[in-house]
N, C-alpha and C positions, 0 to 999 in steps of 0.2 A: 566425723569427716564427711564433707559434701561429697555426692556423688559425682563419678567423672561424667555422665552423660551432660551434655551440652544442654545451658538454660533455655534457647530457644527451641526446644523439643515441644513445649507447649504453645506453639502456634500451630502444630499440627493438623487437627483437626478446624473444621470450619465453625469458627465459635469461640467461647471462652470454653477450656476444660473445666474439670470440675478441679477441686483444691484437694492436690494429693500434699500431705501431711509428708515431712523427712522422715528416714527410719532413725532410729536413735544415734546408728553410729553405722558404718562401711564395713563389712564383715573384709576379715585378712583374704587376701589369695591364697590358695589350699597349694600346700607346695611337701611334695614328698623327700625333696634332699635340699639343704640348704643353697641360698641362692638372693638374688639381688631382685625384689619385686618392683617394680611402678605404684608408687602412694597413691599414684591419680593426680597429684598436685604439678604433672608437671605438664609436659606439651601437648597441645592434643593434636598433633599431627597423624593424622591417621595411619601414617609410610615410617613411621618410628614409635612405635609404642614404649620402646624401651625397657620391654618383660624380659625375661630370660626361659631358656629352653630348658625345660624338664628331660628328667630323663626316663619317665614312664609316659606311654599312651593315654593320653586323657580326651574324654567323651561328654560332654555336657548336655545333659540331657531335659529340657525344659518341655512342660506339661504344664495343665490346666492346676491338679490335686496330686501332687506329693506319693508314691507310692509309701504310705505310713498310716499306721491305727494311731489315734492318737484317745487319752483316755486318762482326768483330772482323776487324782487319787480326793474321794470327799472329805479324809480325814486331815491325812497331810497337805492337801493343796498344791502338791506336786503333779507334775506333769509326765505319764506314760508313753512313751510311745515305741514300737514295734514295727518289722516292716511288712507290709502287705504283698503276701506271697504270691497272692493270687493275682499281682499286678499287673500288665501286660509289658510295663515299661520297666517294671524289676527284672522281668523274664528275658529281657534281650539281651542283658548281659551275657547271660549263655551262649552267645554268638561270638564270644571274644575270650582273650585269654585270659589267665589271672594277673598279668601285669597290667591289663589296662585299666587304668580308675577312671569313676563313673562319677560323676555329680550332679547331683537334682534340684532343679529351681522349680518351684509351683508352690500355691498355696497348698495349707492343711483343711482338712475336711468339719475343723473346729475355730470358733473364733477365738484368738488369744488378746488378753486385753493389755492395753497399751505399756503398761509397768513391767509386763512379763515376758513383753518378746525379744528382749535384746537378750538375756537368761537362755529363752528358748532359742533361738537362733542357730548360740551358739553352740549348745546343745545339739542340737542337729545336726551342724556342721561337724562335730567334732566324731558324735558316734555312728552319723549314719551317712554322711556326705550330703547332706541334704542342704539348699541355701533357702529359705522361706520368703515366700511374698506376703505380705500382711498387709492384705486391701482393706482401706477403709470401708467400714459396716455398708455404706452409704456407694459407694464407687462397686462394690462386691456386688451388692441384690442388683443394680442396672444395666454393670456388665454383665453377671452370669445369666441372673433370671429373667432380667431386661434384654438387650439386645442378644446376647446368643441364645439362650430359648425360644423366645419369644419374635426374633423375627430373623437372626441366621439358619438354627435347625427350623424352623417349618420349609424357608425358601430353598436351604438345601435337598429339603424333602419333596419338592415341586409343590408346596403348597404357598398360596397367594391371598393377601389380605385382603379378598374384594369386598366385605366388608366385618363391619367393626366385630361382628358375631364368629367370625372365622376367622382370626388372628388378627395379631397388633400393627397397625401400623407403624411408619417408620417414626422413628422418636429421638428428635435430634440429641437430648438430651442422655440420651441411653448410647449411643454413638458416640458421645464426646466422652460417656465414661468407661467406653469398650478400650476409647484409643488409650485414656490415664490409666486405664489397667496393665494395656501392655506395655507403657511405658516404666511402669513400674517393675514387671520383668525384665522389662530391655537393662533396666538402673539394677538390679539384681545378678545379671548372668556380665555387663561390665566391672562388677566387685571379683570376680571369680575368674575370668576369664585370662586366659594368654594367646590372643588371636593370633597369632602367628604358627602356635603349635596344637592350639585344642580344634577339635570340630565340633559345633555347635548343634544338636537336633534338636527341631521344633515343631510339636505335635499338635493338629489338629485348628480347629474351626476358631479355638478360642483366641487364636494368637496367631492371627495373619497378617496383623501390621508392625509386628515385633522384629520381623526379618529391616523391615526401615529402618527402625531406631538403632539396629545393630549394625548394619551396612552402614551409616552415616559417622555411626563414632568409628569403627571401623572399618576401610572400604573393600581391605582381603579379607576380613574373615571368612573362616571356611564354614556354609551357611545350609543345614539340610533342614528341608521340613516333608512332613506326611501328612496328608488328607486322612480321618478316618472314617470320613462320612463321605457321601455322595456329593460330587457337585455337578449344579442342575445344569440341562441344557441354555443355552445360550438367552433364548427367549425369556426365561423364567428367571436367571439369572439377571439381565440387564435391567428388570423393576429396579432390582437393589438400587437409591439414591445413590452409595459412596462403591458405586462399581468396580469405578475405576483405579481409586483409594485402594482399596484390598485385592486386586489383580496387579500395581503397581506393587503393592506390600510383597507379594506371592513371589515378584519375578528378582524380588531384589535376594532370594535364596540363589545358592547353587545348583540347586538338584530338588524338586517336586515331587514327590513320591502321589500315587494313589491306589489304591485297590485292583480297579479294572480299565481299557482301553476305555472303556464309553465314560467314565468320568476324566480322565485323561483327556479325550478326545472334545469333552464337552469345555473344559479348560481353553482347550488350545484355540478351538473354534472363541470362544470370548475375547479372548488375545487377538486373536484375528480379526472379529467383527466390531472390537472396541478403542483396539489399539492398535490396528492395521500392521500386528505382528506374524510371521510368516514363521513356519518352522520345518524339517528337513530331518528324515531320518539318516545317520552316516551309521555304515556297520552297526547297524540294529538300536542304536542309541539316537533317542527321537532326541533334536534339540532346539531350541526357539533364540535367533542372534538380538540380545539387547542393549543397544548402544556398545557392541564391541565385544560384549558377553555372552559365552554362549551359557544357556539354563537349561538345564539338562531334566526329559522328564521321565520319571521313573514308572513302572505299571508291576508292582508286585504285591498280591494280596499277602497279608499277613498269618501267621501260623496261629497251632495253640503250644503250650511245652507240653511235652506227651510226658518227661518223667514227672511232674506234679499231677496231672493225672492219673498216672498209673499209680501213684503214689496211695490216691484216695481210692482206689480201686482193691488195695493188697489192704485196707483200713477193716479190723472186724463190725464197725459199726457200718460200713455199705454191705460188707458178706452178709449181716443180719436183716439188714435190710432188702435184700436181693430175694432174700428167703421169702420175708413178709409179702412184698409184693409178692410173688409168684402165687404165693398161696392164697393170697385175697383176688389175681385173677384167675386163678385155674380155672382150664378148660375156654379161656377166653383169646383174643389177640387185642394186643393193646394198641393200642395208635396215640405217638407220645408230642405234644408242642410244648417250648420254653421259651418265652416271651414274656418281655416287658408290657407293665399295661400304659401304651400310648396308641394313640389313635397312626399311628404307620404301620404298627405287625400285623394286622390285618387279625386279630383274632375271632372277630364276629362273623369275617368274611368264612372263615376255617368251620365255625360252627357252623353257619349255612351250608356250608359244603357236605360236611358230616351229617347235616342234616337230612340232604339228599340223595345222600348213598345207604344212611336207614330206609329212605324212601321208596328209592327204585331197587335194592337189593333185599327184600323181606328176610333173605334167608342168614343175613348179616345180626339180625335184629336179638338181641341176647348174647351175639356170640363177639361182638368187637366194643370194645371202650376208647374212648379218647379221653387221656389224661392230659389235660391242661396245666402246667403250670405257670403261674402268674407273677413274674416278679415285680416287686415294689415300682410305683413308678416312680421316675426321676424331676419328676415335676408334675406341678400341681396347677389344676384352670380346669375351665371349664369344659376344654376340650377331653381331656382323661375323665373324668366322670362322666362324661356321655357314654366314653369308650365304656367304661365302668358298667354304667348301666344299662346298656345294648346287651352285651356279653352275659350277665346273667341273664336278663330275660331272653336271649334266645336259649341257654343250657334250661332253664327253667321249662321253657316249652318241648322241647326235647326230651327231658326226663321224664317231662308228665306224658307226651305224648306215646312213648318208645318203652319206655321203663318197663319193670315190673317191681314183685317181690325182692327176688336175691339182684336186681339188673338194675344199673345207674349206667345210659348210656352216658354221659356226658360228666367228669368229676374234675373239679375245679380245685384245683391247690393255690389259692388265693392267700399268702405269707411266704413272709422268709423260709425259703428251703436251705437246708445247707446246701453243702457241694458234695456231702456221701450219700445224703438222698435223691438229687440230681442225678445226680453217675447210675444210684440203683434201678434208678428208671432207665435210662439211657441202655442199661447193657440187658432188661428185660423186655424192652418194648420191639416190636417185629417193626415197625414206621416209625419212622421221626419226620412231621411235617413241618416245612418254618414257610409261611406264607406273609411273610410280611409285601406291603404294596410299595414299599421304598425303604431300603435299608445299606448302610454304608457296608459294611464286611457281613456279618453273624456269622460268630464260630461255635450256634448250637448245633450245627449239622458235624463240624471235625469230631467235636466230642463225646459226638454220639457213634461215631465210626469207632473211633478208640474204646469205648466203654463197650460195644458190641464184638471187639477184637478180646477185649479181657486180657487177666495179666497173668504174667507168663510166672508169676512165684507163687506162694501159698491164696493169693486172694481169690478173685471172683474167676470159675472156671464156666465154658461155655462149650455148648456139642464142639466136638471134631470138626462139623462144617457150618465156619462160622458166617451170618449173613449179618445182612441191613437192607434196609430199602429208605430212601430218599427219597420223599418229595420238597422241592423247593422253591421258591419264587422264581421267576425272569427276573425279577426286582433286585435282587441283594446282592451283593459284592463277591459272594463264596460260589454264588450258580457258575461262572466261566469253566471254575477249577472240577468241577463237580461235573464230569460225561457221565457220568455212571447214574445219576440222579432221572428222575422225569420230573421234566420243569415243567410250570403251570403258570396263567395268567392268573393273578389270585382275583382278579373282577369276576374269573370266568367262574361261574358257582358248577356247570353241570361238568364242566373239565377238571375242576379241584377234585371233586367228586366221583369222577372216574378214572385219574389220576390213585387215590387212594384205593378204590376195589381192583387196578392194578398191581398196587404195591401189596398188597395182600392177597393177592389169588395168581401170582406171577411164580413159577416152578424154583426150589429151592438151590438147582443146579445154578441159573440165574442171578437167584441173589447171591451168591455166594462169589459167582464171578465179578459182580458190581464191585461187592463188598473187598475184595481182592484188589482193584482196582483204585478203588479211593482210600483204603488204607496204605498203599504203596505211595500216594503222592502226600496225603498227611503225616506220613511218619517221616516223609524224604522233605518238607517243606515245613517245619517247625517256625516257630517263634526264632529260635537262635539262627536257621538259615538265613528268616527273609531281613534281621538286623544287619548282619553281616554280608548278607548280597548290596543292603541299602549305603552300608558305609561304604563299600568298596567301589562302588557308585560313585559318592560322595567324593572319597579320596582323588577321585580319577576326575572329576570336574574340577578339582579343584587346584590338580597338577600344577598349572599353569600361572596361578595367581601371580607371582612373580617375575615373570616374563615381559608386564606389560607395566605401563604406567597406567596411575587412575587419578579420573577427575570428580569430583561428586558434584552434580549440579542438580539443578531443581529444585523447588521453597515446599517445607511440608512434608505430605505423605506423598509427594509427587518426586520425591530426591532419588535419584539413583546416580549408577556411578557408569560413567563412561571408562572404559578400558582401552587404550592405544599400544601403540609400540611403544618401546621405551626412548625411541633413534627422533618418535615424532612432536614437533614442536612449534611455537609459532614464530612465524617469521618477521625476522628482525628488519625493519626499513633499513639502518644504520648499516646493518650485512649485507645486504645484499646491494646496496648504492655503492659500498666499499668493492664489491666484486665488478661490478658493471661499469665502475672508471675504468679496474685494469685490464678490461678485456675489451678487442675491438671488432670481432665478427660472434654476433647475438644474436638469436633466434628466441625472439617470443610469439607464446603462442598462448589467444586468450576466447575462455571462453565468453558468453553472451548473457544469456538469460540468469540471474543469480549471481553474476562474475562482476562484470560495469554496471550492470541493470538491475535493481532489486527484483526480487521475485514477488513483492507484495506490490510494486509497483502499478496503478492502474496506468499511467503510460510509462510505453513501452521502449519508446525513441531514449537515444543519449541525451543525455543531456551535454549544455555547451561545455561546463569544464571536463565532461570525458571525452566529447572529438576533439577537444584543444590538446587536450593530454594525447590521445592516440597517437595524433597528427605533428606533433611534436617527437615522437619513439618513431615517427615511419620518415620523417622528413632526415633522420641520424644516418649518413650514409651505412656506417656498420651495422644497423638493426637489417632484420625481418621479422616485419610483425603480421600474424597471423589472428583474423578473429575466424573461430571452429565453432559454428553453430548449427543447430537443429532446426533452424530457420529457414524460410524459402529464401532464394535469393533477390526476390523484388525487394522485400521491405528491407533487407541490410543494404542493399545498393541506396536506395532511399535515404536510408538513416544516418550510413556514415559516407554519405556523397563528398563532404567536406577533408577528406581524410584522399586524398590521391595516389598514398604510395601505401596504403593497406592492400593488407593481403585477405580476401574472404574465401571459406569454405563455407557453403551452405547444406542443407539435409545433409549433417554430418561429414558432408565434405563429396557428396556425391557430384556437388556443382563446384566449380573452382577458379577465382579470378586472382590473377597474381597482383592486380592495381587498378588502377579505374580505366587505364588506359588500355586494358587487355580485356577478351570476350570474354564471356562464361563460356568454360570448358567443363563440359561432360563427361565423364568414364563410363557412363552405358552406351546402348546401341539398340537393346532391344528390349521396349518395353511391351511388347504385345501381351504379356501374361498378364497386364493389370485385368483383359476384357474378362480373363476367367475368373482372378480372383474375386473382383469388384462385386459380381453376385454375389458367389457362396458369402464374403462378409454380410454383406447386407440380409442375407438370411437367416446367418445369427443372431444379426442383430434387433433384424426384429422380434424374433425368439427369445432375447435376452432383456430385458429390462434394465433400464441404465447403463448399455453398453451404447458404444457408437464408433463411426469408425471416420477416421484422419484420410483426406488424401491427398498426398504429396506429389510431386511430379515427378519423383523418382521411387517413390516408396508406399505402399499402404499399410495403414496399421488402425488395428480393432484394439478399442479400450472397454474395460470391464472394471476401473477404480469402483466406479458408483452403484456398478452390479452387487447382487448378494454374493458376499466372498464363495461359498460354497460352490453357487449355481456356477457362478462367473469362472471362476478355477475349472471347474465340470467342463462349461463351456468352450473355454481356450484347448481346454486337451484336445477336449474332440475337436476344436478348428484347426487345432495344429496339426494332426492326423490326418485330417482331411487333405489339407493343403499339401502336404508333404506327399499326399498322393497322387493330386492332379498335377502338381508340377513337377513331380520324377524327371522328365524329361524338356522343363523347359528353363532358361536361363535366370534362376531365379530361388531367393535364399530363405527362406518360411526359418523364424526364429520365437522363440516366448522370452518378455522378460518380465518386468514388474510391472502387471495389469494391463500388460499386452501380448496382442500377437502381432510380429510386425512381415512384412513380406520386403525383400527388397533384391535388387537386380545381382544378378551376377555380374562381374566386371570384367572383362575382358582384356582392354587398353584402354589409352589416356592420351592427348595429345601428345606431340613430340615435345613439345614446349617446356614440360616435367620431365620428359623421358624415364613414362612408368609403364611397364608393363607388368600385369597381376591376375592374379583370380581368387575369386571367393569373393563375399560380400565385403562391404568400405564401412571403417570405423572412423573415429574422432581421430584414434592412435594412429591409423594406415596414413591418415594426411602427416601427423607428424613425424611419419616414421620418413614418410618422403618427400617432401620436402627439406627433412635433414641429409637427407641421400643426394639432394638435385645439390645443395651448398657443400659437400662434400667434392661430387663430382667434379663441379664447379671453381673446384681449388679456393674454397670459403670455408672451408671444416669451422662448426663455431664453437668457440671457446667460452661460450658464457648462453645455458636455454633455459629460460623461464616458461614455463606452462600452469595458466591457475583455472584453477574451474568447479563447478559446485554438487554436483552430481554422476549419478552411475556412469554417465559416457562418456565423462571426463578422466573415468580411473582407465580406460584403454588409453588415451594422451599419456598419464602418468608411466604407463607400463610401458607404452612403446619406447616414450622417450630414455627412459631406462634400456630396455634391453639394445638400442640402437647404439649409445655412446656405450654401451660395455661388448660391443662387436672392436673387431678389429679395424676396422673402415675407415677409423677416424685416429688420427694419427697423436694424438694426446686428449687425454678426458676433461672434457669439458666443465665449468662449475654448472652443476643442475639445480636450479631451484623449481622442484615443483610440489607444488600445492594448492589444496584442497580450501573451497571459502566452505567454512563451521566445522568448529572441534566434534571430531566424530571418526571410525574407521577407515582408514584409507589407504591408497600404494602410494601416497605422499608423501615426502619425508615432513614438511609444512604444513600449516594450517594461519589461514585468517579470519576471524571472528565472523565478517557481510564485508557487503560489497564496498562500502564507504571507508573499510582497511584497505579493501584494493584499489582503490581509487588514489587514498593516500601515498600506496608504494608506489604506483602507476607513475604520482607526482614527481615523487623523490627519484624514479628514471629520469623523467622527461628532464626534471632540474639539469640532472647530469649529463644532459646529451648535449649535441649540438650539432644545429644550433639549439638553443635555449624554446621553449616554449612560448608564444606572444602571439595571441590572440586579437592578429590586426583584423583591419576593415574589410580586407577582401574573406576571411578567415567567416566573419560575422555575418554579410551578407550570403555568401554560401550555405552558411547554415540556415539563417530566416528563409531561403528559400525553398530551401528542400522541405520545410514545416510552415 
């Protein structure tokens, strides 16, 4: 059976992909009570998938490597496998009850050849839950060891390919085959999948564009992923050629998990600085609005399982070895690190440091060891055997210089250690230093807490007062949780250094208190907590999927899904021409820029078929037509000169003409405050870069789009503070909105001619609120108000005109059409695609009016004149 993911998934990337191979056949849906499944073969509407509801909790939990050993028997040629206990992603089930079922998508850690995977598969599926990715040989070495080694982890790790000696450059080809990898997952977790009722998790660096392919065939599924590594600051991060690619990938989840605020924060800032997204903490819940969705992001490091380790702690093969050690250091203090050999643990740097505190403390010298252990590294280049070959020769230097007879300051456990040797160390060692220079979580520091806690049954026992001391990077994902630790810069060599003759010469009353302290928050924050803090997360962003209608637009890795109300929709010409026959007192009110006028437009004027249109709606004795712009008033008098019975509001309505034959009318009085604010801007401004500041003739306003988001945000605070201080007392409204700060008059009264009296500052909506007030009073109450417009100042219009016709004032409710020009969030009930839809509706009024629309001579000349 073909898969259901949609054939055009391979225009994805920019390029040709590479040739992903079909799996042999569609593995079944895992369904625990009998029930009606979707084959795939039928619609692919994303708003009916046509699955049916289970009646157990299911978790779909998609990784890189499968938690499973996998292991060919050489005689029978059959296939092993077990599950890997020590997994981090087996262990989170422990966060959930036994009713929930778990299902695992990822590769196996072995390659199976092509005859034998449909066998294995099923196999998997049946005994372990597991669904397998079986990447071609070819597509496997250039996503894993190609682009995510080799140029995701180093740039997660702030490191930069300046050149060819220090990392890979970017390699389109390796890119293209990152993207067929995860589409090959996204084709895996749609075999298994019941989006309607499963929640999908998605782990980590290697599967960032997988949330796309998912979101696309489905636009509710319920969508979580976790960062396990670092993501870099913004700077470092925006090198990446496909930036934008894998932060559109990121946002198409529901909920983003990461370790700490500064990887969190370094996200959001990307978002912001790349994609001019803004985000907003509500009751403690940070969330970033995309296209209508809110994406929730999560900040919880991850645990270790304390009963698997205690487990290996109560084991007589650690008790034996607890012994061992002790007895090969007697009379010594150990000082213990566990590190990968790759050039980010900083383990040279650690020796240097060790180095120095042999150096400057002689009396140490015999009496402390640093036991290194070295775990395999996970990748192989040229960079790791540097690391490789630094690390011994400086313990080499060390031993020979420090050493004696019975004395090996520096001992290097270079091989697989198990995990009961590991632990034996962990619960004898007085330090446990982890100095890596950039690391995503390390949880050698939790399990070195718990192994120096010891276990409470027959295993490994420890004094009555039990200690630890920590040192640990500023760098790693575990420092925030970790007060009790002394953090170190690991560049700093004489600081590592005296960090360590601290943690070792610091009174045991103390460690004991430390140790008290960071065993309280590891045994209260496990693996099973932060799974179950993160689904509950999950659940809660996810509440709402149903609530809303969804659009998916965008070609590519650029697709995401617009989310609306379900009430909004576009407006129909044929409806609304049907309502505007039968009604005979109408109030339209339109906006300008983006509305009649495109916004890419370089000129700015109407053109002749929109004053013929206008001027046709205003010439209908039952209309009032209203243009509400943010424009001065010279150039709209200008522009629609040809148009004699419009009605213009200018700076948002601060100016007000009811026809050509009427003045501009004012609603301020006192503009005196521009003389104070007019510096103070201009002093930002010139303090700000790419800031500038607008001056209206009833308003000023300071923009900061082209500023550095950070500074510029920074900036507006403090101007807004400012300003709100100097005018306390004088007639005048200091407000912030999007990359601005705007100042505008307090209002007082309005000519009689409206008969408005108000206060507070003047919106889009204020004009339309009264204006429908003055046709009310007026014995006009109208029966039919269209308001369209394309941006943030046009949803006050929207809002007011609402709350106005659902007042009492108005003696039957009027047909409201209003709306928004582009499908996108709004208090509209409406939407039109641009402006050349509302030009069209514009039409299908004027048809209906009358008189009719006709664009005579005197019509023509008026306009050539005014241009």
């Amino acid at each position: 059976m073909a898969s259901r993911s949609s054939g055009n998934f391979f225009d994805l990337a920019s390029g040709k992909l590479l040739h992903v191979p079909q799996t042999p056949r569609s593995l079944p849906k895992v369904m625990t009570i009998p029930g009606i499944i979707s084959d795939g073969n039928g619609s692919s509407d994303a708003d009916s998938d046509g699955t049916s509801s289970f009646c157990r909790e299911r978790k779909i939990i998609v990784v890189n490597m499968l938690p499973l050993h996998a292991k060919k028997d050489s005689e029978t040629g059959i296939w092993r496998f077990n599950f890997d206990e020590d997994s981090l992603f087996l262990q989170l089930k422990d966060g959930f009850s036994t009713e929930t079922e778990f299902i695992y998508v990822g590769s196996l850690k072995v390659e199976i050849e092509a005859n034998e995977q449909e066998e294995v598969a099923q196999k998997l599926l049946d005994d372990f839950k597991c669904v397998p990715t079986f990447l071609p040989h070819d597509i496997q070495k250039k996503f894993y060891y190609g682009f995510c080694k080799q140029q995701l982890w180093p740039l997660f790790h702030y490191m930069l390919p300046m050149s060819p000696d220090h990392g890979d450059r970017f390699d389109r080809q390796m890119w293209q085959a990152y993207v067929s990898a995860n589409k090959i997952f996204a084709d895996k977790v749609m075999e298994v999948v019941n989006p309607e009722d499963d929640f999908v998790w998605i782990h980590d660096y290697h599967l960032m564009v997988l949330p796309t392919f998912l979101r696309k065939r489905y636009n509710r599924v319920k969508l979580g992923f976790f960062l396990h590594s670092p993501f870099p600051s913004s700077e470092i991060y925006r090198t990446l050629p496909v930036r934008d690619e894998i932060l559109k990938g990121l946002l198409n989840a529901d909920l983003i998990g990461f370790h700490t605020f500064d990887y969190a924060r370094h996200f959001l800032s990307c978002c912001g600085r790349l994609l001019g997204l803004d985000y907003e903490s509500k009751r403690g819940h940070i969330g970033l609005d995309y296209f209508g969705r809110t994406v929730y992001i999560k900040i919880l490091p991850v645990g270790i399982h304390m009963g698997r380790l205690e487990s290996v702690l109560d084991l007589p093969s650690t008790c034996n070895k607890v012994e061992e050690i002790k007895e090969q250091f007697k009379g010594k203090k150990v000082i213990l690190g566990v590190d990968d050999m790759d050039i980010f643990k900083g383990i040279s740097l650690k020796l240097l440091a060790f180095e120095q505190l042999l150096e400057q403390h002689s009396e140490f010298q015999g009496e402390v060891v640093l036991v290194q252990i070295v775990n395999p590294a996970r990748s192989s280049g040229k960079d790791v055997q540097e690391a490789k070959s630094e690390t011994y020769l400086i313990a080499k230097r060390i031993n020979e210089i420090y050493g004696g007879k019975d004395y090996e300051p520096v001992i290097l456990i270079d091989r697989y250690a198990h995990r009961y040797e590991k632990s034996a160390y962990y619960a004898v060692a007085e330090c446990c230093i982890v100095n890596a220079v950039r690391d995503g979580m390390n949880l050698v520091p939790y399990k070195y807490i718990v192994c120096r806690e010891g276990s409470s049954s027959r295993g490994i026992k420890v004094d009555s007062a039990k200690t630890s001391m920590l040192v640990v990077s500023e760098f790693i994902g575990c420092s925030p949780s970790l007060s009790g630790a002394i953090r170190v810069n690991p560049w700093d060599i004489d600081a590592v250094a005296e960090a360590m003759h601290t943690a070792i010469t610091i009174p045991d009353a103390e460690k004991q208190l430390r140790h008290e302290k960071h065993y309280r928050y590891v045994s209260s924050h496990d693996v099973a907590y932060w799974a179950r803090s993160f689904m509950q997360d999950l659940e809660r962003a996810c509440k709402d999927h149903y609530d809303k209608r969804c659009w998916g637009i965008g070609l590519g890795l650029g697709f995401r899904v617009v989310s609306l109300s379900p009430s909004f929709r576009k407006l129909c010409v044929d409806h609304i021409v049907s309502a505007y026959k039968r009604t005979s007192r109408r109030a339209i009110f339109l906006d300008y820029d983006g509305t009649v006028v495109s916004q890419s437009s370089i000129v700015k004027s109407p053109s002749l078929e929109v004053v013929t249109i206008l001027d046709a709606l205003c010439n209908d004795p039952n209309n009032t037509v209203f243009i509400v712009s943010g424009r001065g008033r010279d150039s709209l008098s200008d522009w629609l000169a040809p148009c004699g019975k419009l009605g213009l509001a200018a700076e948002h309505g601060y100016f007000i003409r009811l026809n050509k034959a009427s003045e501009w009318e004012s609603l301020v009085f006192d503009l005196d405050w521009k003389e104070i604010v007019e510096p103070i801007m201009k002093q930002y401004t010139e303090a700000t870069d790419g800031s500038y500041m607008e001056i209206k003739e009833s308003a000023l306003v300071w923009h900061h789009q082209d500023a550095d988001p950070d500074f510029g945000s920074c900036q507006a605070k403090e101007l807004l503070g400012h300003l709100e201080n100097v005018l306390a007392n004088e007639p005048a409204v200091v407000r912030r909105g999007q990359h601005i700060v705007e100042v505008k008059p307090q209002v007082f009264s309005l000519s009689l001619s409206l008969s408005l009296s108000l206060m507070g500052g003047v919106t889009k909506g204020l004009v339309a609120e009264k204006v429908l007030s003055v046709m009310v009073n007026t014995g006009k109450a109208p029966d039919f108000v269209t308001c369209i417009g394309d941006d943030r100042s046009d949803e006050d219009m929207f809002e007011s005109i609402l709350s106005t016709v659902s007042s009492s004032s108005l003696p039957s409710p009027p047909d409201i059409f209003a709306c928004t020009v582009g499908q996108k969030p709004s208090k509209a009930k409406y939407y039109l695609d641009d402006t050349s839809d509302v030009v069209r509706l514009l039409q299908g009024l004027a048809n209906a009016s009358n008189p009719k629309p006709r664009p005579g001579p005197h019509l023509r000349v008026a306009f050539d004149s005014v241009f």
